[in-house]
Predicted model as a PDB file, atoms N, CA, C, CB and O in Angstrom, pLDDT in the B-factor column:
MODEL        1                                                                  
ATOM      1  N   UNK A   1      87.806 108.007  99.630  1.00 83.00           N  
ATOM      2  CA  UNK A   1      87.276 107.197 100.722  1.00 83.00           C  
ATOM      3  C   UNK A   1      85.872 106.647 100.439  1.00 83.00           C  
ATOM      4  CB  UNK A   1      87.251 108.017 101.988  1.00 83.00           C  
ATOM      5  O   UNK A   1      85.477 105.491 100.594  1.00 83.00           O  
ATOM      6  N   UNK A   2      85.153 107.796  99.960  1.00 89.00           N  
ATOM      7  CA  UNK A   2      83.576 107.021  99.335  1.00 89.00           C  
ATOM      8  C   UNK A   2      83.653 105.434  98.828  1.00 89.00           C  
ATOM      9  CB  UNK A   2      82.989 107.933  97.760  1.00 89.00           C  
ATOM     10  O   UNK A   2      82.823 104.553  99.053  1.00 89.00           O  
ATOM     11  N   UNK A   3      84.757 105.344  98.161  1.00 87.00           N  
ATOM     12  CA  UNK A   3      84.555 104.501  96.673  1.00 87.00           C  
ATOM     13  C   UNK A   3      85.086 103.090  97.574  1.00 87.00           C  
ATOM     14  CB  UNK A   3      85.819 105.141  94.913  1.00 87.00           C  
ATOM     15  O   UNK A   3      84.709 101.980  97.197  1.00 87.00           O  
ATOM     16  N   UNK A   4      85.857 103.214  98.610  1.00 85.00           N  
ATOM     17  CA  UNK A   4      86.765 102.063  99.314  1.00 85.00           C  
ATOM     18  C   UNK A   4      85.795 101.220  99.313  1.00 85.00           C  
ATOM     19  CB  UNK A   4      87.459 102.263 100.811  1.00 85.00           C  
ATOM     20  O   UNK A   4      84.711 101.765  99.107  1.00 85.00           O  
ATOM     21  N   UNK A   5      85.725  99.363  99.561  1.00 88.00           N  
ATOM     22  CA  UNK A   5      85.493  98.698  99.418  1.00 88.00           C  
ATOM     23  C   UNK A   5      84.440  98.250  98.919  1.00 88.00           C  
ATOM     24  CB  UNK A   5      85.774  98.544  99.954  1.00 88.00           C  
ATOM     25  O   UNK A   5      83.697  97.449  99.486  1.00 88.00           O  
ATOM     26  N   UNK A   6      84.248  98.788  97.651  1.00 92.00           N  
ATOM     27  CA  UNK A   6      83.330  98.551  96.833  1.00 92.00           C  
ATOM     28  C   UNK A   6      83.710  97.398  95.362  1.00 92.00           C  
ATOM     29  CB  UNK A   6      82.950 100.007  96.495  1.00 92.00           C  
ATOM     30  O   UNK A   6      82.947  97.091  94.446  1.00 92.00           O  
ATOM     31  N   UNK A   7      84.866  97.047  95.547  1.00 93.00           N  
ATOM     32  CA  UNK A   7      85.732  96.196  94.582  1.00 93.00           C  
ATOM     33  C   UNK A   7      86.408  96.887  93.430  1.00 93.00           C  
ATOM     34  CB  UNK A   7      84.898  95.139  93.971  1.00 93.00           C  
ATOM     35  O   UNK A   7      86.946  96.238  92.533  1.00 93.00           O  
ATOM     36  N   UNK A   8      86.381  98.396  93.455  1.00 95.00           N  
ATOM     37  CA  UNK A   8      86.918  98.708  92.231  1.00 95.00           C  
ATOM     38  C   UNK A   8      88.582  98.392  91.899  1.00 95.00           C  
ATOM     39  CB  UNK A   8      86.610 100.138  92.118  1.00 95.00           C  
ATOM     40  O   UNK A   8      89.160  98.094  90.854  1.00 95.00           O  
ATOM     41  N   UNK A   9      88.984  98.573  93.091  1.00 95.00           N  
ATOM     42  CA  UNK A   9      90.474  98.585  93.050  1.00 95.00           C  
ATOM     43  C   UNK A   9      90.854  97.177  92.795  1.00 95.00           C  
ATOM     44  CB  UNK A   9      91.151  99.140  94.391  1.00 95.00           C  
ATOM     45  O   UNK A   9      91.912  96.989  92.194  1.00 95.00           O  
ATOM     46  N   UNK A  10      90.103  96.103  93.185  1.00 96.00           N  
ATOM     47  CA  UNK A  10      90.328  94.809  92.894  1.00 96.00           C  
ATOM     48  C   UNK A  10      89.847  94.540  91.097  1.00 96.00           C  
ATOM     49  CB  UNK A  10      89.408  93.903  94.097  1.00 96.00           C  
ATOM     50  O   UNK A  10      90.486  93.985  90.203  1.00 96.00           O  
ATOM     51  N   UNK A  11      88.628  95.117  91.073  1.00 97.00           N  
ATOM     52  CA  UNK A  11      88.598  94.885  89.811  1.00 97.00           C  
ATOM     53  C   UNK A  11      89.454  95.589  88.346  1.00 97.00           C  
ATOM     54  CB  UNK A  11      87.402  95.028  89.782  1.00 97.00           C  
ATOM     55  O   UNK A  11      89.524  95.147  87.199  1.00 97.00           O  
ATOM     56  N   UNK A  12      90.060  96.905  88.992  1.00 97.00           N  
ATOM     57  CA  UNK A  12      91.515  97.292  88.228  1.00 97.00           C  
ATOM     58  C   UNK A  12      92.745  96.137  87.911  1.00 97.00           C  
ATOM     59  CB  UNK A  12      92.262  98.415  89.221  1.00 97.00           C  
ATOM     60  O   UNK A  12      93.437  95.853  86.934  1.00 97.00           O  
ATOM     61  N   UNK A  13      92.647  95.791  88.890  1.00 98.00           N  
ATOM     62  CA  UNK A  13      93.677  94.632  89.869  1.00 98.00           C  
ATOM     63  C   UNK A  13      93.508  93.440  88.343  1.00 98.00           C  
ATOM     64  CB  UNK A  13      92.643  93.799  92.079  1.00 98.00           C  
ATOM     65  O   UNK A  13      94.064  93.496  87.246  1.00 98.00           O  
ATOM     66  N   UNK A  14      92.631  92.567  88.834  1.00 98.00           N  
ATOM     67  CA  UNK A  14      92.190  91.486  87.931  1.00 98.00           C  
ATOM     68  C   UNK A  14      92.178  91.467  86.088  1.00 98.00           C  
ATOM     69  CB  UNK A  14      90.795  91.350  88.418  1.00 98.00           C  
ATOM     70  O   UNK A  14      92.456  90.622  85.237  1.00 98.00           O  
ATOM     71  N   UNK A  15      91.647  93.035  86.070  1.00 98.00           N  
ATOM     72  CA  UNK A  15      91.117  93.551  84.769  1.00 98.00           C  
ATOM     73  C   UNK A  15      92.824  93.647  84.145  1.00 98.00           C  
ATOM     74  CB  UNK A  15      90.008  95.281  84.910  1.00 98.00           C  
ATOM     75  O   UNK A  15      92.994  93.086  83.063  1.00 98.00           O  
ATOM     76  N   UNK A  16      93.695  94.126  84.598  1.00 98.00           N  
ATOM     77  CA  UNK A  16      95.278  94.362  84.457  1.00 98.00           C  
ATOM     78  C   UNK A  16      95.790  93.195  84.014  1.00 98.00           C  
ATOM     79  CB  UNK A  16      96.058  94.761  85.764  1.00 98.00           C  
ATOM     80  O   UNK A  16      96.327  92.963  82.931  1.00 98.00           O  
ATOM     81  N   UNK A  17      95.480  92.101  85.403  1.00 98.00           N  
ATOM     82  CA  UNK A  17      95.765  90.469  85.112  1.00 98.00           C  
ATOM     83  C   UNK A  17      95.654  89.540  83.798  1.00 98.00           C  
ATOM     84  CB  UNK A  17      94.895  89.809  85.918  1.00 98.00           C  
ATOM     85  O   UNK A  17      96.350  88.744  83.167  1.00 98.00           O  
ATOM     86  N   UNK A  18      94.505  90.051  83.764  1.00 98.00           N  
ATOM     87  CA  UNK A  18      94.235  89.291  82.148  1.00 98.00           C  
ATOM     88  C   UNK A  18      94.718  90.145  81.416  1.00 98.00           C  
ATOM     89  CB  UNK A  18      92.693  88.966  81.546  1.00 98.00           C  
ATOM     90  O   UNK A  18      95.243  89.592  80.450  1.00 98.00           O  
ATOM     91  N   UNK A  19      94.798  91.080  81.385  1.00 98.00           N  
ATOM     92  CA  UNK A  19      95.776  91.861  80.482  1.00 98.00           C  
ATOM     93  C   UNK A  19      97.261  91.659  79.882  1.00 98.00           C  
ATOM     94  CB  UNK A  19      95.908  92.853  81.084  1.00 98.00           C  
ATOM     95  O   UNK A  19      97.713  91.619  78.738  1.00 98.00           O  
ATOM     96  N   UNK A  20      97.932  91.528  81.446  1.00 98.00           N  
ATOM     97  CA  UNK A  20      99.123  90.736  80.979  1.00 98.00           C  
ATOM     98  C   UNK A  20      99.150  89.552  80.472  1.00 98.00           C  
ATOM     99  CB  UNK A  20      99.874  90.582  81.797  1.00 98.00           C  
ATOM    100  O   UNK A  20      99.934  89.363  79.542  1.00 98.00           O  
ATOM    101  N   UNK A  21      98.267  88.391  80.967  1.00 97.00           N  
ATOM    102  CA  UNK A  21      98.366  87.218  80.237  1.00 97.00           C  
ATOM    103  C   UNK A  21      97.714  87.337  78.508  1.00 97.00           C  
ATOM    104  CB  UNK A  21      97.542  86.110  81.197  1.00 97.00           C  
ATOM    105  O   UNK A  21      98.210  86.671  77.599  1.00 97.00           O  
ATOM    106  N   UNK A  22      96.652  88.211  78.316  1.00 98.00           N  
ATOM    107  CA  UNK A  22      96.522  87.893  76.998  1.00 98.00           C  
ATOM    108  C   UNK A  22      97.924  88.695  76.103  1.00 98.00           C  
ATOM    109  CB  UNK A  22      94.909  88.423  76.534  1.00 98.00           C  
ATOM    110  O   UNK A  22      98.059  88.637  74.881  1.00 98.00           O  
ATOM    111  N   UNK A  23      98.588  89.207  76.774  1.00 98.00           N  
ATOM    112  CA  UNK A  23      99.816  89.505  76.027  1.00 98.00           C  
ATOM    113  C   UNK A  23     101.432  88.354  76.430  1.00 98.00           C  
ATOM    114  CB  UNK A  23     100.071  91.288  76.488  1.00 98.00           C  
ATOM    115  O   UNK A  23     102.642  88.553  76.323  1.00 98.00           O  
ATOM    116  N   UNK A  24     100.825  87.505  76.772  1.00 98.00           N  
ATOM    117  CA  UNK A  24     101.787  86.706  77.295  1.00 98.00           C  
ATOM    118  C   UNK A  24     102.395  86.589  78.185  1.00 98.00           C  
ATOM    119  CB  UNK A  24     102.383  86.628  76.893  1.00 98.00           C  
ATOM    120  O   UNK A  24     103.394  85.891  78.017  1.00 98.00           O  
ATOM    121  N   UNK A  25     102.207  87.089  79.404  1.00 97.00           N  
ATOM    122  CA  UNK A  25     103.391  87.638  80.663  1.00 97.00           C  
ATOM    123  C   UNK A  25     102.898  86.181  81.403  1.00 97.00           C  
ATOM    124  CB  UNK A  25     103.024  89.609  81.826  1.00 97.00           C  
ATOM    125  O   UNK A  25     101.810  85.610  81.475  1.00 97.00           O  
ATOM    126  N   UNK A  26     104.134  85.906  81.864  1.00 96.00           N  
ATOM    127  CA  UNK A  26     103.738  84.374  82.918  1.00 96.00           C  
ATOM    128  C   UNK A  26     104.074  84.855  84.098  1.00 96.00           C  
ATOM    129  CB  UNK A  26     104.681  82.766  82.690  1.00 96.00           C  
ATOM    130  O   UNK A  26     103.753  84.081  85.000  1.00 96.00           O  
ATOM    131  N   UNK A  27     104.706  86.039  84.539  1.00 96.00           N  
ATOM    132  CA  UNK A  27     104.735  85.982  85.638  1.00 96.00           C  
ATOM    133  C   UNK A  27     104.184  87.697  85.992  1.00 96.00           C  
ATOM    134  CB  UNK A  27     106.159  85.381  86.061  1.00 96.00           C  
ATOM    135  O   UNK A  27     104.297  88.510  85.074  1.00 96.00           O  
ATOM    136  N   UNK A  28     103.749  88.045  87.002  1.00 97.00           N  
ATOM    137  CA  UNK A  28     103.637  89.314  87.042  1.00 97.00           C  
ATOM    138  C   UNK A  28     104.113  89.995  88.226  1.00 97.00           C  
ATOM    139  CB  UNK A  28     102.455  89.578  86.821  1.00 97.00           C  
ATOM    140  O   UNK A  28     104.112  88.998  88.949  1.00 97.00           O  
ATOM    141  N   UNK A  29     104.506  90.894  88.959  1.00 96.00           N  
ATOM    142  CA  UNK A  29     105.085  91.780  89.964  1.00 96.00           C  
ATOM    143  C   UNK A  29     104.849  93.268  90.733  1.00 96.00           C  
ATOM    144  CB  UNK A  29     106.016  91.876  89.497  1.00 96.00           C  
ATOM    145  O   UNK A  29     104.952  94.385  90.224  1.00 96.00           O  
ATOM    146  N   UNK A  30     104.571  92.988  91.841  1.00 96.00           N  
ATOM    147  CA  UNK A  30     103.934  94.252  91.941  1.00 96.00           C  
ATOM    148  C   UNK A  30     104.723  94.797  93.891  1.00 96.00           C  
ATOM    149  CB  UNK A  30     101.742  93.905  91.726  1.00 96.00           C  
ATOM    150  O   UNK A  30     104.882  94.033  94.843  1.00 96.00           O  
ATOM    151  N   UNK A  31     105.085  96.559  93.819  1.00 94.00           N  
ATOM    152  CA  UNK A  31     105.565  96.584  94.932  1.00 94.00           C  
ATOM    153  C   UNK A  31     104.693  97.689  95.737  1.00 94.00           C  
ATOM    154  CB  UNK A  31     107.015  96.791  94.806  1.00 94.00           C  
ATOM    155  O   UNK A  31     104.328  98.779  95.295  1.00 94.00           O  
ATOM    156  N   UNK A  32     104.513  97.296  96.675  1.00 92.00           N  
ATOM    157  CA  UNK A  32     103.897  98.438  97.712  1.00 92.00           C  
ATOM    158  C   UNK A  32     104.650  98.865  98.855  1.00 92.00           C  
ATOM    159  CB  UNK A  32     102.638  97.991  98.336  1.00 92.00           C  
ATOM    160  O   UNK A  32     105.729  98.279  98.944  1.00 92.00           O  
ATOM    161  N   UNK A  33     104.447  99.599  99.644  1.00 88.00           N  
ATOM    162  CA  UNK A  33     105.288  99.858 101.057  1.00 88.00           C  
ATOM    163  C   UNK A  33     104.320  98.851 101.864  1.00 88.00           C  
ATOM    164  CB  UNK A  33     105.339 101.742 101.771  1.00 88.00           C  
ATOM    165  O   UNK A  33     103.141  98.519 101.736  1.00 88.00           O  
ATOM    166  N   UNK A  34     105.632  98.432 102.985  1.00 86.00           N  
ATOM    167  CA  UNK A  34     105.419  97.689 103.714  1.00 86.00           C  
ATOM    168  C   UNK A  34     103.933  97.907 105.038  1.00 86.00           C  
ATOM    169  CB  UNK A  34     106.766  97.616 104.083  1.00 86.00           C  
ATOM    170  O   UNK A  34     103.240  97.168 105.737  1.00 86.00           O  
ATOM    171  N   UNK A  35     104.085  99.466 104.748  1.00 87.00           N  
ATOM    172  CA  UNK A  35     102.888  99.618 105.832  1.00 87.00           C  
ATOM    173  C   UNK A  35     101.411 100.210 105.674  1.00 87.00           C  
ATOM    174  CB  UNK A  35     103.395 100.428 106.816  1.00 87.00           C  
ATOM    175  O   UNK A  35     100.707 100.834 106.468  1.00 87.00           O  
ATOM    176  N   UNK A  36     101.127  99.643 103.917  1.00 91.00           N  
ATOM    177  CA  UNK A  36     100.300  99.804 103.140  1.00 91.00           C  
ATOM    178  C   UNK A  36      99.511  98.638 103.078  1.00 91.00           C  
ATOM    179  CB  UNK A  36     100.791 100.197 102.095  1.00 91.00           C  
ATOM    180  O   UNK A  36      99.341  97.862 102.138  1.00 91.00           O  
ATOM    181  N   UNK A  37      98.897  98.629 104.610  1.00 93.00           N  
ATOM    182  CA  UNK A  37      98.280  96.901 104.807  1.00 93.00           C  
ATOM    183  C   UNK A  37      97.131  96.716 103.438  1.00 93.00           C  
ATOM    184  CB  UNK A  37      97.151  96.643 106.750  1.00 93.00           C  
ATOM    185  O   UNK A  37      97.212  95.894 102.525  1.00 93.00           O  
ATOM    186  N   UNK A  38      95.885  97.956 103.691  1.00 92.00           N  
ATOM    187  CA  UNK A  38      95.016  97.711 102.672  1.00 92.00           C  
ATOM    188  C   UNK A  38      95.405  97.408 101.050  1.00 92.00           C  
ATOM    189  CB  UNK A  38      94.260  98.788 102.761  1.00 92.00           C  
ATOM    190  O   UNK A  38      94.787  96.612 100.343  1.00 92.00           O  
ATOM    191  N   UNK A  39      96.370  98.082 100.691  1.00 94.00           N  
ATOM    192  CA  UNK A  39      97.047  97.558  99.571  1.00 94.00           C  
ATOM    193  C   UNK A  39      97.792  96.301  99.191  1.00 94.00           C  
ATOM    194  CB  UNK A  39      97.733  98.278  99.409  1.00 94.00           C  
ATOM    195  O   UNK A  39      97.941  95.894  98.039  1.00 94.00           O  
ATOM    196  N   UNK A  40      98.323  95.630 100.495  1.00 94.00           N  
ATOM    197  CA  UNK A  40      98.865  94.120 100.621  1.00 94.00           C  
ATOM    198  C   UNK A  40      97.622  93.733 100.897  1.00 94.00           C  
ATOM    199  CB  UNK A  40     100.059  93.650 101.758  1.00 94.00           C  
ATOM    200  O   UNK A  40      97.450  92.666 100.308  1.00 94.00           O  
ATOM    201  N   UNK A  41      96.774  94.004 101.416  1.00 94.00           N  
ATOM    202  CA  UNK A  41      95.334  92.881 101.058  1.00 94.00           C  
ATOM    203  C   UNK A  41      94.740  92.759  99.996  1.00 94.00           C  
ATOM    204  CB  UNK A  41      94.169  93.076 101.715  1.00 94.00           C  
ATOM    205  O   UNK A  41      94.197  91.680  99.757  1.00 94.00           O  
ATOM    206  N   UNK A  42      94.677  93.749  99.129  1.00 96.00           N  
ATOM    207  CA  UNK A  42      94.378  93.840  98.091  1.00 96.00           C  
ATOM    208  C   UNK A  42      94.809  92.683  96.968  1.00 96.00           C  
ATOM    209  CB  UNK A  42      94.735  94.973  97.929  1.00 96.00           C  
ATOM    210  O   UNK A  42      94.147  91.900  96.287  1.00 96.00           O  
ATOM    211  N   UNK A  43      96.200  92.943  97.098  1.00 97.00           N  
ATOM    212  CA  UNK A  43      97.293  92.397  96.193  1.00 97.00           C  
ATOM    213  C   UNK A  43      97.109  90.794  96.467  1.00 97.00           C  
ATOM    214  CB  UNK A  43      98.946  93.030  96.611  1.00 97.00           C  
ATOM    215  O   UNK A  43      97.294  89.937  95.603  1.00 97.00           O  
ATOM    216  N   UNK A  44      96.710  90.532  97.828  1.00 96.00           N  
ATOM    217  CA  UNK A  44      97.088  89.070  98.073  1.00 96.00           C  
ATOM    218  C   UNK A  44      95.534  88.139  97.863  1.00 96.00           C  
ATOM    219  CB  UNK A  44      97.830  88.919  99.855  1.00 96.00           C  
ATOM    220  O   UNK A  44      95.464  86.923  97.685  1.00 96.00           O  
ATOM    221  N   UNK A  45      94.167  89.286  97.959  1.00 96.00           N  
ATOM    222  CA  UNK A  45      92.603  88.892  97.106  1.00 96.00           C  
ATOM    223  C   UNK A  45      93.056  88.844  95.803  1.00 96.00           C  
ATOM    224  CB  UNK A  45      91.194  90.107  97.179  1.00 96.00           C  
ATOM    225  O   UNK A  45      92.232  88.268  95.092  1.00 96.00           O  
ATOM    226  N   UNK A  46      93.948  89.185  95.255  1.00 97.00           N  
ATOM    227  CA  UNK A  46      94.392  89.154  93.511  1.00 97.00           C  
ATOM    228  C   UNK A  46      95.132  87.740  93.630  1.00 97.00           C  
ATOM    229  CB  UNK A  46      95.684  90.684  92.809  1.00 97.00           C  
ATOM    230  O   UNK A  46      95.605  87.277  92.591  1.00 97.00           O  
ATOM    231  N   UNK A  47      95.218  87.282  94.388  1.00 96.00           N  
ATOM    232  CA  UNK A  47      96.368  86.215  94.032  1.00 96.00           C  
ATOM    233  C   UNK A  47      98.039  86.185  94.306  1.00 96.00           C  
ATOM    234  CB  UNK A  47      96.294  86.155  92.663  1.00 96.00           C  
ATOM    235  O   UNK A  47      98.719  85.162  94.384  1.00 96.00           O  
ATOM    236  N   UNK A  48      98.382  87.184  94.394  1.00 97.00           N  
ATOM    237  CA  UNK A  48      99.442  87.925  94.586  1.00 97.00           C  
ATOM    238  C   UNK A  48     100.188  87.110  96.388  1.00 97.00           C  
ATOM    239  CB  UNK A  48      98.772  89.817  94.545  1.00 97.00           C  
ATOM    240  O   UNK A  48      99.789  87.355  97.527  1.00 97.00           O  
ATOM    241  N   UNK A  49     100.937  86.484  96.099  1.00 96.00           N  
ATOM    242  CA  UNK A  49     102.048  86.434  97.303  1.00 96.00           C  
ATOM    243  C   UNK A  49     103.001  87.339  98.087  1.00 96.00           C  
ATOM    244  CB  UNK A  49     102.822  85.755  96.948  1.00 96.00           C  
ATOM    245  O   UNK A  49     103.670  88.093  97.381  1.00 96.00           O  
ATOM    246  N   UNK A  50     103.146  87.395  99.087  1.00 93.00           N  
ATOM    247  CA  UNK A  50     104.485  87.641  99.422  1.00 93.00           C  
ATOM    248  C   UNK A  50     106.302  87.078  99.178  1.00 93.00           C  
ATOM    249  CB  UNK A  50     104.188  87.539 100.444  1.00 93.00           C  
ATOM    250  O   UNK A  50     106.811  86.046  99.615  1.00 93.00           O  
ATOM    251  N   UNK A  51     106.785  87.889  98.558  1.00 93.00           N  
ATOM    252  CA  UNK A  51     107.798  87.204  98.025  1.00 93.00           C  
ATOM    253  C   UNK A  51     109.312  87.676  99.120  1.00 93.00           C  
ATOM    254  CB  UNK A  51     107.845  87.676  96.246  1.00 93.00           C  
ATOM    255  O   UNK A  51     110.088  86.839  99.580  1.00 93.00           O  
ATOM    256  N   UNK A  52     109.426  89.227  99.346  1.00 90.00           N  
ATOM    257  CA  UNK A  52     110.107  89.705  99.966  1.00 90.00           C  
ATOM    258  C   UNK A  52     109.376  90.988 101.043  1.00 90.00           C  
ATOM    259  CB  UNK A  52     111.053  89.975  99.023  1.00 90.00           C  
ATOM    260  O   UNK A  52     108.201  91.353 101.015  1.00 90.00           O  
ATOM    261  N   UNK A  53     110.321  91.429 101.829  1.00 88.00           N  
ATOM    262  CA  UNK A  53     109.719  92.128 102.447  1.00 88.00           C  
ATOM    263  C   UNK A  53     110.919  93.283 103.018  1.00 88.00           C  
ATOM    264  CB  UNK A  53     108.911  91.268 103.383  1.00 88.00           C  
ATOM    265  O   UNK A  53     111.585  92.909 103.982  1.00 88.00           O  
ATOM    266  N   UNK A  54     111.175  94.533 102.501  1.00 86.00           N  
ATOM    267  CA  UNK A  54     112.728  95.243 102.820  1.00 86.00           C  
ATOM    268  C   UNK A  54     111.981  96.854 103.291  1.00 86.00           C  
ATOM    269  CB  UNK A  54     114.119  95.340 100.980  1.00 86.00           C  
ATOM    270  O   UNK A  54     110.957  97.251 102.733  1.00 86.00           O  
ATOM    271  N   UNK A  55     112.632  97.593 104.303  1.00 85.00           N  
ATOM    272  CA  UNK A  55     112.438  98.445 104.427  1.00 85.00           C  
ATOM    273  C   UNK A  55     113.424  99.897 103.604  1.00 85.00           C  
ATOM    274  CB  UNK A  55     112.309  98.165 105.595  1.00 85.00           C  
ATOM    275  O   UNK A  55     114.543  99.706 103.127  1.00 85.00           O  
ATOM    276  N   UNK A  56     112.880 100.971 103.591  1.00 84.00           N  
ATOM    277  CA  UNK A  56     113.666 101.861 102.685  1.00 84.00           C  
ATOM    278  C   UNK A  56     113.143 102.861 103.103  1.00 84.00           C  
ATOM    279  CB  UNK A  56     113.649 101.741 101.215  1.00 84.00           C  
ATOM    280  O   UNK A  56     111.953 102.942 103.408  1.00 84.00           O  
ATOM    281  N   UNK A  57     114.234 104.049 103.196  1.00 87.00           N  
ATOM    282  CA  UNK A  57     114.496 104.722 103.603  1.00 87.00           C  
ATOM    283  C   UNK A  57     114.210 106.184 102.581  1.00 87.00           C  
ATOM    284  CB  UNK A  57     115.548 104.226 104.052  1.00 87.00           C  
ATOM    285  O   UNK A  57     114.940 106.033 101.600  1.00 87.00           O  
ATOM    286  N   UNK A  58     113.613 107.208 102.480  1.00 86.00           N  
ATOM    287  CA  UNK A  58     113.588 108.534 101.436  1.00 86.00           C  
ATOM    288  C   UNK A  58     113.410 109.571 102.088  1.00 86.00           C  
ATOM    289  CB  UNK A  58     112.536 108.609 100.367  1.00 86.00           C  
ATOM    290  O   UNK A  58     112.567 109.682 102.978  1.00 86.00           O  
ATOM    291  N   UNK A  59     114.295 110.573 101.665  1.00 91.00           N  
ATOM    292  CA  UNK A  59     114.486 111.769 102.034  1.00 91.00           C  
ATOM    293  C   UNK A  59     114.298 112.730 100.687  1.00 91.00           C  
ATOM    294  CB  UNK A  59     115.841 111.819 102.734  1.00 91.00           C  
ATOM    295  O   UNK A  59     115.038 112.692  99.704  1.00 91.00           O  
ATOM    296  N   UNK A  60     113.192 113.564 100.852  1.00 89.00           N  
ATOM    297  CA  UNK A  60     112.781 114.722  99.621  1.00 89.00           C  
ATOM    298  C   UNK A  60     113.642 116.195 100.137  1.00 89.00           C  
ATOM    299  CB  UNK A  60     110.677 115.079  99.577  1.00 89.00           C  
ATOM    300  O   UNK A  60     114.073 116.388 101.274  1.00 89.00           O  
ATOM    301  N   UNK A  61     113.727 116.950  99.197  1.00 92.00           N  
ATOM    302  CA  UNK A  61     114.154 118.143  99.587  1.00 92.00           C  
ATOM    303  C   UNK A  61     113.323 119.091  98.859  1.00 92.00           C  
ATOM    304  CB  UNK A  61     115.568 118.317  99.389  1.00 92.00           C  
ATOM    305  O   UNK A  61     112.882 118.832  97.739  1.00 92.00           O  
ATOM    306  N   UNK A  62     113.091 120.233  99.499  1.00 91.00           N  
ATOM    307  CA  UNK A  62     111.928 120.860  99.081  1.00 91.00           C  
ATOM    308  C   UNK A  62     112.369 121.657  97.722  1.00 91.00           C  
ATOM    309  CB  UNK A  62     111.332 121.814 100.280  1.00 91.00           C  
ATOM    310  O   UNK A  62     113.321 122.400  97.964  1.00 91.00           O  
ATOM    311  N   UNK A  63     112.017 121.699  96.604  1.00 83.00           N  
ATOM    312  CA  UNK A  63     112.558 122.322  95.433  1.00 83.00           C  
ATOM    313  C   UNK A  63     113.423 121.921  94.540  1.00 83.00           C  
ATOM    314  CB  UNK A  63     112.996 123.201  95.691  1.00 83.00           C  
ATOM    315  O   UNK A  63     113.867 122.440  93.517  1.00 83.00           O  
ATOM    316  N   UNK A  64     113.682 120.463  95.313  1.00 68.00           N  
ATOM    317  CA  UNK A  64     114.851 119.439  93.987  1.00 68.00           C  
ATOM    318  C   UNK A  64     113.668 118.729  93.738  1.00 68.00           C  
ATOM    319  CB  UNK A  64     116.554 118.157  94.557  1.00 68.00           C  
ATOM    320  O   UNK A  64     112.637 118.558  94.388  1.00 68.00           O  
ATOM    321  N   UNK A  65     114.063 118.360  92.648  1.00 69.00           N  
ATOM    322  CA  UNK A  65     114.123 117.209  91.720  1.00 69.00           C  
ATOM    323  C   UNK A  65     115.084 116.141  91.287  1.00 69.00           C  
ATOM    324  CB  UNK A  65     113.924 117.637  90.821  1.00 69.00           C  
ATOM    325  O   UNK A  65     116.312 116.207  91.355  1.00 69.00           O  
ATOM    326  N   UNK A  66     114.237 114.982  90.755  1.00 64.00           N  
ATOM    327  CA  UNK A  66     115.352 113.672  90.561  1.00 64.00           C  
ATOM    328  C   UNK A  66     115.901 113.680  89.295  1.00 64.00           C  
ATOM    329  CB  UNK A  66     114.721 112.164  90.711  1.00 64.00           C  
ATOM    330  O   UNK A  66     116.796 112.880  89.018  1.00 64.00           O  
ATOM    331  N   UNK A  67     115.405 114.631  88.335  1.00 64.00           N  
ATOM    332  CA  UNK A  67     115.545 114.535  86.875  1.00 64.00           C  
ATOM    333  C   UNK A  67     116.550 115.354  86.482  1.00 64.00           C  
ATOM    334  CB  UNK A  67     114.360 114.861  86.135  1.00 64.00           C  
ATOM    335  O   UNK A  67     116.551 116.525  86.863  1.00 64.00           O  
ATOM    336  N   UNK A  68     117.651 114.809  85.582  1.00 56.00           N  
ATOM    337  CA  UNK A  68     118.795 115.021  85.510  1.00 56.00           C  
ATOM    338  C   UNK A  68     118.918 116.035  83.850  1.00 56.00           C  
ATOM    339  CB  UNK A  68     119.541 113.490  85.705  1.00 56.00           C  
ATOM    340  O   UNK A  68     118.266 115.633  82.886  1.00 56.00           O  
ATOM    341  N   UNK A  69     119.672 117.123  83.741  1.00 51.00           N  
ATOM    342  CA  UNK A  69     119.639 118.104  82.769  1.00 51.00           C  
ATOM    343  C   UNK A  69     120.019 117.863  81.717  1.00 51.00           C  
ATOM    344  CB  UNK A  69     120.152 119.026  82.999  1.00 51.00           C  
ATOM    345  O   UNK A  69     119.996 118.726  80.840  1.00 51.00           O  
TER     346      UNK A  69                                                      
ENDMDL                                                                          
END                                                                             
């Protein structure tokens, strides 16, 4: 919480950006939850659009795992 709007997360953000382009990427993609406003603001000071918008559903169970033997 200290560190919040001090630009770091934007400047991760940007610093990434040119990253992909100096490796060639023309397009780039990024997903957050829908009710992760500060993070969709973030994304959209980067340049970043809204493209879709879907809700989803997860259920954890205490002591499983997703990783298969």
């Amino acid at each position: 919480p200290e560190t919040r709007g001090k630009g770091i997360g934007q400047n991760l953000v940007l610093a990434a950006l040119d990253w992909f382009q100096s490796k060639g990427a023309h397009e780039v993609t990024v997903v957050t939850q829908a009710s992760n406003r500060p993070a969709q603001r973030l994304y959209q000071r980067c340049g970043f659009l809204i493209q879709n918008s879907q809700l989803w559903y997860h259920k954890w169970y205490p002591g499983k795992t997703t990783e298969h033997a």
